[in-house]
PDBQT receptor file of N, H, CA, C and O in Angstrom, charges set to zero:
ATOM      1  N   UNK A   1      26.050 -18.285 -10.108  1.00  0.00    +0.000 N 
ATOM      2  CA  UNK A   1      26.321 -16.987  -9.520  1.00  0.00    +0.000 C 
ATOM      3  C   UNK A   1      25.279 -16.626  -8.467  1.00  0.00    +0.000 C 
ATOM      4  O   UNK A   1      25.487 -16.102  -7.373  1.00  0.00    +0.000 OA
ATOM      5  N   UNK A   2      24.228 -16.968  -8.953  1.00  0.00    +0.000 N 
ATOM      6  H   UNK A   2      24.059 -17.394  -9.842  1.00  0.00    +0.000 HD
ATOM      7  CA  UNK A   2      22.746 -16.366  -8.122  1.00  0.00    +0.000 C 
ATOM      8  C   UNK A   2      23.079 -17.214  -6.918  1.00  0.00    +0.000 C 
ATOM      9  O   UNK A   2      23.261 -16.451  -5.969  1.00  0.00    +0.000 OA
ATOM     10  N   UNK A   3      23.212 -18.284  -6.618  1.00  0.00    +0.000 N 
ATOM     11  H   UNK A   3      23.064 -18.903  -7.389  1.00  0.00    +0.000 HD
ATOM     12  CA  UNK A   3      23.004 -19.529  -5.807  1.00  0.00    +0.000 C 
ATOM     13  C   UNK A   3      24.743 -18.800  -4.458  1.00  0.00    +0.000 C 
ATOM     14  O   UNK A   3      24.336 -18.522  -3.330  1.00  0.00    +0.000 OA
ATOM     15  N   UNK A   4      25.461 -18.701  -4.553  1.00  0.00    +0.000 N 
ATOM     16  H   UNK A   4      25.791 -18.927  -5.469  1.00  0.00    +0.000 HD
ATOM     17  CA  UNK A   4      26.826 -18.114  -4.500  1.00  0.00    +0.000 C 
ATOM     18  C   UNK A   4      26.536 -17.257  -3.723  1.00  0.00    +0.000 C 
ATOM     19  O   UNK A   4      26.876 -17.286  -2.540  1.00  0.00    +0.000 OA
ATOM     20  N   UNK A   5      25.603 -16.008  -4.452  1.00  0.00    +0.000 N 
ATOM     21  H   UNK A   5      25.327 -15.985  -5.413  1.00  0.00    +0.000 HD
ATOM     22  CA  UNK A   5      24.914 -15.000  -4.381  1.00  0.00    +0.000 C 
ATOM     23  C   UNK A   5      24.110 -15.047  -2.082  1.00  0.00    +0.000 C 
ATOM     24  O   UNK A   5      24.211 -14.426  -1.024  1.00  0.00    +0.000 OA
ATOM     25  N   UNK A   6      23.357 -16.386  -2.764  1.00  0.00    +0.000 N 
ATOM     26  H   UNK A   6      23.276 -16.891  -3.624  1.00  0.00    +0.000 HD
ATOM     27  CA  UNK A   6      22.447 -16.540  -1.920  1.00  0.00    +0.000 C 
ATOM     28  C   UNK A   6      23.037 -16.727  -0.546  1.00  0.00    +0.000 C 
ATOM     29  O   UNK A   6      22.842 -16.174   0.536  1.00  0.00    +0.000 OA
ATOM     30  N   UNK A   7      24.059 -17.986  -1.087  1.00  0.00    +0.000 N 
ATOM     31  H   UNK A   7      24.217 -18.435  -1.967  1.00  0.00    +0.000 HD
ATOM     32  CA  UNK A   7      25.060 -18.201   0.401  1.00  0.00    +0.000 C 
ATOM     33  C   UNK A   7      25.615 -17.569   1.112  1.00  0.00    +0.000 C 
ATOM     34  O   UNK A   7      25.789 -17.756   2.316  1.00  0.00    +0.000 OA
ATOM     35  N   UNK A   8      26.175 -16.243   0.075  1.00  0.00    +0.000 N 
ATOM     36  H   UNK A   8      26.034 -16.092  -0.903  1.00  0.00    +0.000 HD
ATOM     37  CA  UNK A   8      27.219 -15.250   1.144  1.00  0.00    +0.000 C 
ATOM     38  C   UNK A   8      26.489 -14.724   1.931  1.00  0.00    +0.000 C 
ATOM     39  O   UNK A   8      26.809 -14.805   3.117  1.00  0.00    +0.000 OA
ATOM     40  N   UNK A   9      25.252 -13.998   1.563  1.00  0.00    +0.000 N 
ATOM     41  H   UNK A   9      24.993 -13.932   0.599  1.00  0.00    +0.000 HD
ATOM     42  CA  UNK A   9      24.012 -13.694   2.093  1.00  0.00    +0.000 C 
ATOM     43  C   UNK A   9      23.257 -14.046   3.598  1.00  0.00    +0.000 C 
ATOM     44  O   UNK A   9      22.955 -13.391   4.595  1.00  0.00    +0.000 OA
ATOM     45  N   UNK A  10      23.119 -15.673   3.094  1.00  0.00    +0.000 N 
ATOM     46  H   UNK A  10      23.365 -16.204   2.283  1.00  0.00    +0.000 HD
ATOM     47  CA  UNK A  10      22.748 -16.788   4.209  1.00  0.00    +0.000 C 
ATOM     48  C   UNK A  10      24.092 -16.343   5.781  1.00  0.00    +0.000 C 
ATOM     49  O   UNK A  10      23.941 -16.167   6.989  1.00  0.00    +0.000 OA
ATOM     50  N   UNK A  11      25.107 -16.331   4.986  1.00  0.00    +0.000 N 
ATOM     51  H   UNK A  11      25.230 -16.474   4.004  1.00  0.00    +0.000 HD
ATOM     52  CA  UNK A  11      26.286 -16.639   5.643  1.00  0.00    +0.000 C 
ATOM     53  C   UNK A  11      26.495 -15.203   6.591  1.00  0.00    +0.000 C 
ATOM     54  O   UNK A  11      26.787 -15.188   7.787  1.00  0.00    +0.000 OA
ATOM     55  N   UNK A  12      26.225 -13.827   5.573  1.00  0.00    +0.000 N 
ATOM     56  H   UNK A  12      25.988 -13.839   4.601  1.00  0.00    +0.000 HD
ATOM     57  CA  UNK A  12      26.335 -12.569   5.847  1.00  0.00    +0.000 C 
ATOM     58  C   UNK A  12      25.465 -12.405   7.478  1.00  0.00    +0.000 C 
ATOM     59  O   UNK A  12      25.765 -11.933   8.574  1.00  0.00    +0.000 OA
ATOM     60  N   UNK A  13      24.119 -13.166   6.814  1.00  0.00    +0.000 N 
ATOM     61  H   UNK A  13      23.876 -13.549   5.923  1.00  0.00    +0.000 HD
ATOM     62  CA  UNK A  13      22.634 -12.965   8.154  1.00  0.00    +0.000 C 
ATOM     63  C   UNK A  13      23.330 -13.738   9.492  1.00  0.00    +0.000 C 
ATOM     64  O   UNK A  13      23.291 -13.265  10.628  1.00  0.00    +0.000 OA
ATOM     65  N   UNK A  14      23.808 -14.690   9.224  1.00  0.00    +0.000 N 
ATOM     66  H   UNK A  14      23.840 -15.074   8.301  1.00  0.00    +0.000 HD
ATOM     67  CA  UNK A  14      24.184 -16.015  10.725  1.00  0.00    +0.000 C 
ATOM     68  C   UNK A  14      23.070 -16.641   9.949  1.00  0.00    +0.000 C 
ATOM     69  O   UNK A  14      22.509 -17.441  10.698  1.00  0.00    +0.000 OA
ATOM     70  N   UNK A  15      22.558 -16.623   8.870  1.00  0.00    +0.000 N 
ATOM     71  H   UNK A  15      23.014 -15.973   8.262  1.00  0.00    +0.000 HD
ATOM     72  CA  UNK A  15      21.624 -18.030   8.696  1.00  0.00    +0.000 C 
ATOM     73  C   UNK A  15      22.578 -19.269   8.123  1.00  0.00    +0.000 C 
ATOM     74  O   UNK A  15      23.267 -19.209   7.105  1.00  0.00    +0.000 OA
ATOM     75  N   UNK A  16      22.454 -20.405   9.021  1.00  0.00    +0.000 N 
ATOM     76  H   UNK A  16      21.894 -20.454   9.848  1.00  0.00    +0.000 HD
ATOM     77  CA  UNK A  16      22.699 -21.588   8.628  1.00  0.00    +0.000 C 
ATOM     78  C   UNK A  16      21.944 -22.115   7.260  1.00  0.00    +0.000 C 
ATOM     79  O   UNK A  16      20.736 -22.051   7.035  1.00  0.00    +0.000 OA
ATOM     80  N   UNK A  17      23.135 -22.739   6.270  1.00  0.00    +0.000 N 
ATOM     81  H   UNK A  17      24.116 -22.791   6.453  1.00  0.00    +0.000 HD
ATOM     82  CA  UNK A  17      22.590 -23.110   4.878  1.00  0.00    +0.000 C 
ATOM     83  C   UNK A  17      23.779 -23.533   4.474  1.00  0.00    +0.000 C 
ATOM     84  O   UNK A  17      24.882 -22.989   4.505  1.00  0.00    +0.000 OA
ATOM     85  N   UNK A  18      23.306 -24.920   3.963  1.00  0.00    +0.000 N 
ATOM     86  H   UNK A  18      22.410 -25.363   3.938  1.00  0.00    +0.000 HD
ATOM     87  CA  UNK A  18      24.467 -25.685   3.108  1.00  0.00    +0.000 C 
ATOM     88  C   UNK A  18      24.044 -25.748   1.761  1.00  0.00    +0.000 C 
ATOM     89  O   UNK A  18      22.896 -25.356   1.553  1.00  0.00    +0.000 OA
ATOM     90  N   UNK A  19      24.852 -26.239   0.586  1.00  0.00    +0.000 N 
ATOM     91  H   UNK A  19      25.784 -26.557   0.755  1.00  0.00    +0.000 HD
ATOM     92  CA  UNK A  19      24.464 -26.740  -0.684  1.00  0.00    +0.000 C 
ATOM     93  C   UNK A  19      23.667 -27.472  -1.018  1.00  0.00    +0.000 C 
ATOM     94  O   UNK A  19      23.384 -27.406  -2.215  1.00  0.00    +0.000 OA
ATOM     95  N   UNK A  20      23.090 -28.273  -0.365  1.00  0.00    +0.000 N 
ATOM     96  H   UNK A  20      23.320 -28.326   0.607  1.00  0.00    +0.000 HD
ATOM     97  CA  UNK A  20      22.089 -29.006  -0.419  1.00  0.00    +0.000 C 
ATOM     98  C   UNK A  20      21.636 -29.734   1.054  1.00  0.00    +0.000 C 
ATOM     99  O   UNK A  20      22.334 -29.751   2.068  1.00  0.00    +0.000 OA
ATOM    100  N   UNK A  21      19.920 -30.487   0.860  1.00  0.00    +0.000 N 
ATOM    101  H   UNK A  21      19.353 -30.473   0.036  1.00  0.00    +0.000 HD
ATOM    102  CA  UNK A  21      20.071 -31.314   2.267  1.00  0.00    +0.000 C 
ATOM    103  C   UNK A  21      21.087 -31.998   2.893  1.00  0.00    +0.000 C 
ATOM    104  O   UNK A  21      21.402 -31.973   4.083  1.00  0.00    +0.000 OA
ATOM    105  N   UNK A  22      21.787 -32.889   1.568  1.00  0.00    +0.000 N 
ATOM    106  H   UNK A  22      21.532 -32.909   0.602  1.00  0.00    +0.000 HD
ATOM    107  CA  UNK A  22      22.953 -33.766   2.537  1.00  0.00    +0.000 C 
ATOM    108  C   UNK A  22      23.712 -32.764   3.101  1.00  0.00    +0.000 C 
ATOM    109  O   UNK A  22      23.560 -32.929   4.311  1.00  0.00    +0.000 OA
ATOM    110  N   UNK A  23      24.441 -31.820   2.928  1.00  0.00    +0.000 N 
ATOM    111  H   UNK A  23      24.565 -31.686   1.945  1.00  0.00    +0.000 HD
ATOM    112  CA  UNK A  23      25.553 -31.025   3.315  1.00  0.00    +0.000 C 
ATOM    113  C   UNK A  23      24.999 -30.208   4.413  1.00  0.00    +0.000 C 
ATOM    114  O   UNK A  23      24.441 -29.123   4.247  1.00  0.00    +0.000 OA
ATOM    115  N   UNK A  24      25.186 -30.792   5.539  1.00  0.00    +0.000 N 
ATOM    116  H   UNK A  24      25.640 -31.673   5.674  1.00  0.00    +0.000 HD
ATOM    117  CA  UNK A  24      24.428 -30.186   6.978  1.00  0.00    +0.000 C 
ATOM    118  C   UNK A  24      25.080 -29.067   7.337  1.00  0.00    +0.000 C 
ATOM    119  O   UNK A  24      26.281 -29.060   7.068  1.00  0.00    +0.000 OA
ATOM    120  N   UNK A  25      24.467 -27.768   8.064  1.00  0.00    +0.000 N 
ATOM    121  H   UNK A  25      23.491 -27.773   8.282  1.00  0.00    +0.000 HD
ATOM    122  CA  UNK A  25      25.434 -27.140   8.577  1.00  0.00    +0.000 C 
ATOM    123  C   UNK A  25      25.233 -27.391  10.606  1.00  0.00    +0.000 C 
ATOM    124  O   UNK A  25      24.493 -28.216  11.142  1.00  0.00    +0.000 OA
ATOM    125  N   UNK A  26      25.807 -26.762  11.048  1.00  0.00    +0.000 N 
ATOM    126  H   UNK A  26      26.408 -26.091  10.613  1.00  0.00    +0.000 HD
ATOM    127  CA  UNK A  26      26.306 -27.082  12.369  1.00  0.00    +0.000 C 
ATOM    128  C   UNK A  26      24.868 -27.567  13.304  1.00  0.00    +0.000 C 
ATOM    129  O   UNK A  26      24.832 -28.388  14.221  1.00  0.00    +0.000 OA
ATOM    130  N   UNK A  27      23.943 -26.908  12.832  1.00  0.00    +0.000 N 
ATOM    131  H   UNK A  27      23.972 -26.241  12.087  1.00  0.00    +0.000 HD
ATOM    132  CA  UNK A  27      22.529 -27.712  13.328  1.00  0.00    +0.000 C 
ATOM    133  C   UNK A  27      21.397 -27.491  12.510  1.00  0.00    +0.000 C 
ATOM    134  O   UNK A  27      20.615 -26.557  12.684  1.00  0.00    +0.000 OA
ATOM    135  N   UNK A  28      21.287 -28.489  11.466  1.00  0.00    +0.000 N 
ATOM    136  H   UNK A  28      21.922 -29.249  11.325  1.00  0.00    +0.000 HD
ATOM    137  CA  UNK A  28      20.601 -29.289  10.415  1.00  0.00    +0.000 C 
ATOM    138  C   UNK A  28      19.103 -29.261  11.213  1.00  0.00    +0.000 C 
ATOM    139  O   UNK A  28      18.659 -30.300  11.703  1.00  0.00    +0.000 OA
ATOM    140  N   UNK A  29      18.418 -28.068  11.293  1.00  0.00    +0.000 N 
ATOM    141  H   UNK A  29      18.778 -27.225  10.895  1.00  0.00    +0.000 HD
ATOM    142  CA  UNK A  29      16.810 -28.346  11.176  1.00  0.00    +0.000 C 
ATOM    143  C   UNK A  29      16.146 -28.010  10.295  1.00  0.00    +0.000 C 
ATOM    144  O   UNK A  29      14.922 -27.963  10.416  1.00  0.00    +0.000 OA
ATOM    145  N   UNK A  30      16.769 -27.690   9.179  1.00  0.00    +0.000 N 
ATOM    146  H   UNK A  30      17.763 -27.728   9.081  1.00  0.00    +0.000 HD
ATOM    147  CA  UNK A  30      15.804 -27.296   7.942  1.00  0.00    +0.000 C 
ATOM    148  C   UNK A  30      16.438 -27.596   6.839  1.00  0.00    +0.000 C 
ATOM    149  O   UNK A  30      17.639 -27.334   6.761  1.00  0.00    +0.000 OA
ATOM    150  N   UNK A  31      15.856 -28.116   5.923  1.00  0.00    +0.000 N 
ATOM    151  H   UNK A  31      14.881 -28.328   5.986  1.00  0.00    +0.000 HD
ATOM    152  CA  UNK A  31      15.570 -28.478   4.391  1.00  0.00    +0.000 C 
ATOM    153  C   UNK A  31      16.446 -27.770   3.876  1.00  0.00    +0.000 C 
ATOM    154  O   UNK A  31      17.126 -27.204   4.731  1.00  0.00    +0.000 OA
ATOM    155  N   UNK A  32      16.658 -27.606   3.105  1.00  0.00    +0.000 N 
ATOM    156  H   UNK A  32      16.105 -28.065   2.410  1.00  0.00    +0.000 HD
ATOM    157  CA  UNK A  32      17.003 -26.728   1.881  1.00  0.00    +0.000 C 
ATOM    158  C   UNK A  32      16.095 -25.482   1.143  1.00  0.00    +0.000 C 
ATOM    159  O   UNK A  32      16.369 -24.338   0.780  1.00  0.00    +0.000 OA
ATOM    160  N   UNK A  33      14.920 -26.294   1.123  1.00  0.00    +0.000 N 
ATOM    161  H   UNK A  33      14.698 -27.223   1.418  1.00  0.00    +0.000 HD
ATOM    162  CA  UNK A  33      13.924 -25.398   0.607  1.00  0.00    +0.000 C 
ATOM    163  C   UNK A  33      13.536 -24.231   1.632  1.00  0.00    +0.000 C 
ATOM    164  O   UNK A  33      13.461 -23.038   1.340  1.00  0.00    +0.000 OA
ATOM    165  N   UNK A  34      13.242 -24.947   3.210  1.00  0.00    +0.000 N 
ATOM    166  H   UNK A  34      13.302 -25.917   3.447  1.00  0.00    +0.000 HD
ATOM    167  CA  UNK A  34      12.807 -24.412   4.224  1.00  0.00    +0.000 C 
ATOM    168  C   UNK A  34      13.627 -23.229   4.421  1.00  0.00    +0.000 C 
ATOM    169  O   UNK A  34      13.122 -22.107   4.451  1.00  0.00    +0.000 OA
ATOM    170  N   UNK A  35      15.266 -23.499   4.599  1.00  0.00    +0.000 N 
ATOM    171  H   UNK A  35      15.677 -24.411   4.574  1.00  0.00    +0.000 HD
ATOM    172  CA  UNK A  35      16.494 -22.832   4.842  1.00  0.00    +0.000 C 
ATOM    173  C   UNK A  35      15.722 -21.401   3.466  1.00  0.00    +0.000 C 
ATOM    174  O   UNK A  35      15.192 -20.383   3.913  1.00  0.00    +0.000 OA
ATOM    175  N   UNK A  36      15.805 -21.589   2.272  1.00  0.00    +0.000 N 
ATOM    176  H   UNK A  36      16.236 -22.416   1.909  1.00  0.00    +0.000 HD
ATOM    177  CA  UNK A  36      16.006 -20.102   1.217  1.00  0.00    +0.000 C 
ATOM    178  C   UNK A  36      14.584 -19.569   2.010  1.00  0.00    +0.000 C 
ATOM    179  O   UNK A  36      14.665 -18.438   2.490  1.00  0.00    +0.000 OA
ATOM    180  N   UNK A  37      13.201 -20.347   2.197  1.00  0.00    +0.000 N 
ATOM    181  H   UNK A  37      13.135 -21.266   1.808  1.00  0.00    +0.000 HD
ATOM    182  CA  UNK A  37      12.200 -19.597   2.715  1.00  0.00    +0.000 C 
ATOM    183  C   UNK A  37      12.339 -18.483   3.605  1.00  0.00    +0.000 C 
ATOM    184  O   UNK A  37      11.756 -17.400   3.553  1.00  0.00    +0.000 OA
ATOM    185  N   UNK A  38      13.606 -19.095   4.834  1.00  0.00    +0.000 N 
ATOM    186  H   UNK A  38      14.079 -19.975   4.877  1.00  0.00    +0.000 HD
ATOM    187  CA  UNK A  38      13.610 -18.448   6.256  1.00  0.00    +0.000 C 
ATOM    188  C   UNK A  38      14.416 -17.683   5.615  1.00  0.00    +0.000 C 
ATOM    189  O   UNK A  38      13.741 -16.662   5.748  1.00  0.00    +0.000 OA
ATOM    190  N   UNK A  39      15.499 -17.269   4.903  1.00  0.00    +0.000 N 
ATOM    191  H   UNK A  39      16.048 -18.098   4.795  1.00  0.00    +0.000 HD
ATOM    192  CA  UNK A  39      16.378 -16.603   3.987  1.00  0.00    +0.000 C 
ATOM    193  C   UNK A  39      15.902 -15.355   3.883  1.00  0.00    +0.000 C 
ATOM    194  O   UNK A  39      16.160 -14.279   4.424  1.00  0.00    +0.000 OA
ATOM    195  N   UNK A  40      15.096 -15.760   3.013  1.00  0.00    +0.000 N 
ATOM    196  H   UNK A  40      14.886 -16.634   2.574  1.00  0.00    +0.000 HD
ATOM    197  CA  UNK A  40      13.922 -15.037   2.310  1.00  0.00    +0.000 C 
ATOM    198  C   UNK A  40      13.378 -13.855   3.407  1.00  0.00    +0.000 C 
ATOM    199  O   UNK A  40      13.700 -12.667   3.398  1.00  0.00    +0.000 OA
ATOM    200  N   UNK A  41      12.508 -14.501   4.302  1.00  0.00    +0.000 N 
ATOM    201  H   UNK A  41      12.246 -15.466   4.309  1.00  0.00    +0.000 HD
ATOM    202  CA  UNK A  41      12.014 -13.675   5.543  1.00  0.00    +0.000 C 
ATOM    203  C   UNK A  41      12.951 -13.292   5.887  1.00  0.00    +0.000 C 
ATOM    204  O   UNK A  41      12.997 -12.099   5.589  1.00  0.00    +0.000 OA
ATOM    205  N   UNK A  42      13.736 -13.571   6.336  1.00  0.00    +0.000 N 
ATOM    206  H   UNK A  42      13.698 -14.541   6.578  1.00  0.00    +0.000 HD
ATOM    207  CA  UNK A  42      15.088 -12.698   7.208  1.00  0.00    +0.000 C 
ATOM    208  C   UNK A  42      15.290 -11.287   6.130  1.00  0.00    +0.000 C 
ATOM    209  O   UNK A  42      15.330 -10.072   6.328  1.00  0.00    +0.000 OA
ATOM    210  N   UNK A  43      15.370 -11.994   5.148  1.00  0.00    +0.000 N 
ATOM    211  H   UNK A  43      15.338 -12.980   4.986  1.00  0.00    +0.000 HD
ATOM    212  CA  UNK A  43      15.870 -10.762   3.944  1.00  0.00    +0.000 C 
ATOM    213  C   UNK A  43      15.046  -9.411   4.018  1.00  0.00    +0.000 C 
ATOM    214  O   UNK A  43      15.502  -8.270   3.951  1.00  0.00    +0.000 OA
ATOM    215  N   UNK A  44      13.629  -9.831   4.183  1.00  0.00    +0.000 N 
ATOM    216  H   UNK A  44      13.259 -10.759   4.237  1.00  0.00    +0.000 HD
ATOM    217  CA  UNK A  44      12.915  -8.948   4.720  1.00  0.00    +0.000 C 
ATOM    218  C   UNK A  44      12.910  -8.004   5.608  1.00  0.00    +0.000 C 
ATOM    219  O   UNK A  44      12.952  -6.774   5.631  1.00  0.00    +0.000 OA
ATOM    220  N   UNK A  45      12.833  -9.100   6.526  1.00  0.00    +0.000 N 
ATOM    221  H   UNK A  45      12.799 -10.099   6.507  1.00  0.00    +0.000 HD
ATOM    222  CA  UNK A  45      13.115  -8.403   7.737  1.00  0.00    +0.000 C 
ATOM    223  C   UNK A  45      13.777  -6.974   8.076  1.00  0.00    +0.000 C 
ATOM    224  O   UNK A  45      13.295  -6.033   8.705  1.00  0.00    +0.000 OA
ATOM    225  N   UNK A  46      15.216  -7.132   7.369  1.00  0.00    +0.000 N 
ATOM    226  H   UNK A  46      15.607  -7.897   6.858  1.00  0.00    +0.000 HD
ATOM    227  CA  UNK A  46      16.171  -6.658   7.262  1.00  0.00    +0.000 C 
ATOM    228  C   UNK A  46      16.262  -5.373   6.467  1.00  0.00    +0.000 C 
ATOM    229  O   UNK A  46      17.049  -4.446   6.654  1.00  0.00    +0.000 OA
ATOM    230  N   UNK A  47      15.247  -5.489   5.477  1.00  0.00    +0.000 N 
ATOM    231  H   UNK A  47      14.607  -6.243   5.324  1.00  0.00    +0.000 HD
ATOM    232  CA  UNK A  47      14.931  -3.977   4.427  1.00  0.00    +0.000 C 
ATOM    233  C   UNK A  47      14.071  -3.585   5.290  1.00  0.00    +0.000 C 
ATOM    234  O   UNK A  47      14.328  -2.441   5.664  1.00  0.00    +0.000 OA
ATOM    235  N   UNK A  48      13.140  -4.039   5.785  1.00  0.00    +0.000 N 
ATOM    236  H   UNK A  48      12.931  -4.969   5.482  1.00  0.00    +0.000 HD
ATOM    237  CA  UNK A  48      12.316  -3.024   6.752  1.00  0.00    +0.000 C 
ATOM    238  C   UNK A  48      12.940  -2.227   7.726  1.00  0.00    +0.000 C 
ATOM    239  O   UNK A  48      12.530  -1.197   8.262  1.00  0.00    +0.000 OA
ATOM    240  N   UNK A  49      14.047  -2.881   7.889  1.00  0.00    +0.000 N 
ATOM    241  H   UNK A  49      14.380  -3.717   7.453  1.00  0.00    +0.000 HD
ATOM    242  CA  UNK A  49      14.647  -1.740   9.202  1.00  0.00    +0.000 C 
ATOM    243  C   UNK A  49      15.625  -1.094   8.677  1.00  0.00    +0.000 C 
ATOM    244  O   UNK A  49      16.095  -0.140   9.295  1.00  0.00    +0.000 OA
ATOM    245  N   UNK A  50      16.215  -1.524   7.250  1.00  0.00    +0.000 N 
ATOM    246  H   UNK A  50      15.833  -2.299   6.747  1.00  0.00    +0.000 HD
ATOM    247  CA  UNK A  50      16.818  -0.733   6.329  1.00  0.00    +0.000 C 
ATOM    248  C   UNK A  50      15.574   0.958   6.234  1.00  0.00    +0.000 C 
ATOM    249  O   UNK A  50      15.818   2.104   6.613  1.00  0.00    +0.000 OA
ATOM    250  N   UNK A  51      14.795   0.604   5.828  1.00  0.00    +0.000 N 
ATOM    251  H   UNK A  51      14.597  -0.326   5.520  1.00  0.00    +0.000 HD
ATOM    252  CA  UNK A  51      13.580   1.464   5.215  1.00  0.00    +0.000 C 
ATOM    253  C   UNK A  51      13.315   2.284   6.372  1.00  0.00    +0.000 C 
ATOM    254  O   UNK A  51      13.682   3.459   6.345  1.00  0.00    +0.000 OA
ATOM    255  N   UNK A  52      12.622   1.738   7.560  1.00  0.00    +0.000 N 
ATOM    256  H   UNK A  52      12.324   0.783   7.582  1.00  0.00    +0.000 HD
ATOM    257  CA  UNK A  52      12.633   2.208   9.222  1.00  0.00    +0.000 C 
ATOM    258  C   UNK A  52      13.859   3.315   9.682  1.00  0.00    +0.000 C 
ATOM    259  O   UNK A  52      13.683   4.291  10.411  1.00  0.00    +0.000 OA
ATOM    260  N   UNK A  53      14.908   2.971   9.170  1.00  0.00    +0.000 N 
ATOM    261  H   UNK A  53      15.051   2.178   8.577  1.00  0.00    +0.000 HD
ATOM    262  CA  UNK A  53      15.900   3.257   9.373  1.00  0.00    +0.000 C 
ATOM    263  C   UNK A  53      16.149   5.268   8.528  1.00  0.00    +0.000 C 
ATOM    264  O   UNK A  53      16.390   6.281   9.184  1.00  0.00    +0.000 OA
ATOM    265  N   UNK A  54      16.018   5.202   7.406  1.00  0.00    +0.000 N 
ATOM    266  H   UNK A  54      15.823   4.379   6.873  1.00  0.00    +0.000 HD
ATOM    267  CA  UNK A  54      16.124   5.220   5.862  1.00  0.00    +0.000 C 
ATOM    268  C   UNK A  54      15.152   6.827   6.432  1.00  0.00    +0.000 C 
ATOM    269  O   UNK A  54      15.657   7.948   6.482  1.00  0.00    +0.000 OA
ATOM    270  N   UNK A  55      13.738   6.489   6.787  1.00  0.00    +0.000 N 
ATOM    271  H   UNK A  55      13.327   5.579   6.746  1.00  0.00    +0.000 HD
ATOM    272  CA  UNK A  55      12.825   7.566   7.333  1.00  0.00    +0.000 C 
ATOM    273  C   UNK A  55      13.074   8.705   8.579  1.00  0.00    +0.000 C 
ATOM    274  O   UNK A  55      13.157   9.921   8.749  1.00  0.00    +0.000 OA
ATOM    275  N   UNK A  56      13.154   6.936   9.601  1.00  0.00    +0.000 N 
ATOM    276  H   UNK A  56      13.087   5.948   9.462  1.00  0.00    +0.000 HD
ATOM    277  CA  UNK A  56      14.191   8.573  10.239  1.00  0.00    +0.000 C 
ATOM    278  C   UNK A  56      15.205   9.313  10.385  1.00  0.00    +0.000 C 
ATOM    279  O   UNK A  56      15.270  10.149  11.286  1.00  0.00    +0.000 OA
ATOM    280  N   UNK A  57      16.041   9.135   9.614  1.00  0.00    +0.000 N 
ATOM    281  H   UNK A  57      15.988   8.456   8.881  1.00  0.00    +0.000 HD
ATOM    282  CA  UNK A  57      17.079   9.935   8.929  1.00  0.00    +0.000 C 
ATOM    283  C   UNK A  57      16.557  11.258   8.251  1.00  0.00    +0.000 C 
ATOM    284  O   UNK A  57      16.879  12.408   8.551  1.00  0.00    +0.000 OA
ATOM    285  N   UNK A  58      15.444  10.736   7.007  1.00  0.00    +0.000 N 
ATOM    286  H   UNK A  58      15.183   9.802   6.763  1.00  0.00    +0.000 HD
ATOM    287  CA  UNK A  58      14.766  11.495   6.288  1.00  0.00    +0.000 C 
ATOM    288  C   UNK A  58      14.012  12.761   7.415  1.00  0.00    +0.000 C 
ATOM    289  O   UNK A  58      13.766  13.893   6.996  1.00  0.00    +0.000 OA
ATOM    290  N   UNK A  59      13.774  12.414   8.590  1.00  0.00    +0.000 N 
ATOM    291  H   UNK A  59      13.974  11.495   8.930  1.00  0.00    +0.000 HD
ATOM    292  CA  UNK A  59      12.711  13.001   9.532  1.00  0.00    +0.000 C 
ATOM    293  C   UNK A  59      13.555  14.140  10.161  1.00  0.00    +0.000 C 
ATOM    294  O   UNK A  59      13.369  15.356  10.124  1.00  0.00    +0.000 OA
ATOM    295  N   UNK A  60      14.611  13.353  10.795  1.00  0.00    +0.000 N 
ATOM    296  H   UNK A  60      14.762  12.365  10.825  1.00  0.00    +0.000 HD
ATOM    297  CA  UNK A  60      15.828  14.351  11.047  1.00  0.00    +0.000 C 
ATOM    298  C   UNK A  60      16.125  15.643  10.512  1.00  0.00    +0.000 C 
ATOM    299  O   UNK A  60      16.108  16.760  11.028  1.00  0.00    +0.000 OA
ATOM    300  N   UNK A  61      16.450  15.170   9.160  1.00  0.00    +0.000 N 
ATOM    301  H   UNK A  61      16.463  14.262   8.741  1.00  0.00    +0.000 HD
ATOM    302  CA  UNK A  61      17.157  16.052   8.210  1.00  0.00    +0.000 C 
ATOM    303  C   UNK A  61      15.861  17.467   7.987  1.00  0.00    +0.000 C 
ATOM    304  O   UNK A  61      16.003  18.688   8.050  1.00  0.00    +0.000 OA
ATOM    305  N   UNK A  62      14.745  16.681   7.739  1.00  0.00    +0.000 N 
ATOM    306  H   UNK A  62      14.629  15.689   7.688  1.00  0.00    +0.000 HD
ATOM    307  CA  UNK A  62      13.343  17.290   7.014  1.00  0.00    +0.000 C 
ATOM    308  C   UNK A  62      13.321  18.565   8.313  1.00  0.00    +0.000 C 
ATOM    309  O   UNK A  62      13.643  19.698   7.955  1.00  0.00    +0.000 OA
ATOM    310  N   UNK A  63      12.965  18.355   9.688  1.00  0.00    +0.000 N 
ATOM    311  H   UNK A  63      12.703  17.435   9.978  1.00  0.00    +0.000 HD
ATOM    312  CA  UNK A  63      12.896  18.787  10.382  1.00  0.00    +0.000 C 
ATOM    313  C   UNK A  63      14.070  19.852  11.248  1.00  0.00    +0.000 C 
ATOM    314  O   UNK A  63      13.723  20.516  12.225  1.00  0.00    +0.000 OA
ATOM    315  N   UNK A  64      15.517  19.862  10.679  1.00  0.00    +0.000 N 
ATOM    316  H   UNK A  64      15.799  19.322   9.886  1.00  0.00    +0.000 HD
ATOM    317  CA  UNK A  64      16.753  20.619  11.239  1.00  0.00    +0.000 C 
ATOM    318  C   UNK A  64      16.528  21.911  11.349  1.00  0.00    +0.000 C 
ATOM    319  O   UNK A  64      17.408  22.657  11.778  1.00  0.00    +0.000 OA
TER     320      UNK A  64
């Protein structure tokens, strides 16, 4: 489920990620391992501007 989880995810970002090393996707420069790392960071990425996001809304509202 978790793994499933991860792909739609991968898939959701535009990050390229197959099931494993053999199973390449359209341009194969990273591992498997490498691929969940950059995942990972992206995932990040992505709550921060969730959060960024999230404040000034909060700033908006605070201030009407």
């Amino acid at each position: 489920m978790l793994k499933s989880m991860e792909k739609i995810w991968a898939r959701a970002t535009g990050h390229l990620m197959g099931n494993s090393d053999e199973e390449r996707p359209d341009v194969p420069i990273l591992t498997l391992r490498e691929a969940r790392i950059a995942l990972y960071l992206k995932t990040f990425w992505v709550g921060i501007h969730v959060i960024t996001c999230l404040f000034i809304i909060a700033n908006i509202i605070w201030h009407w």
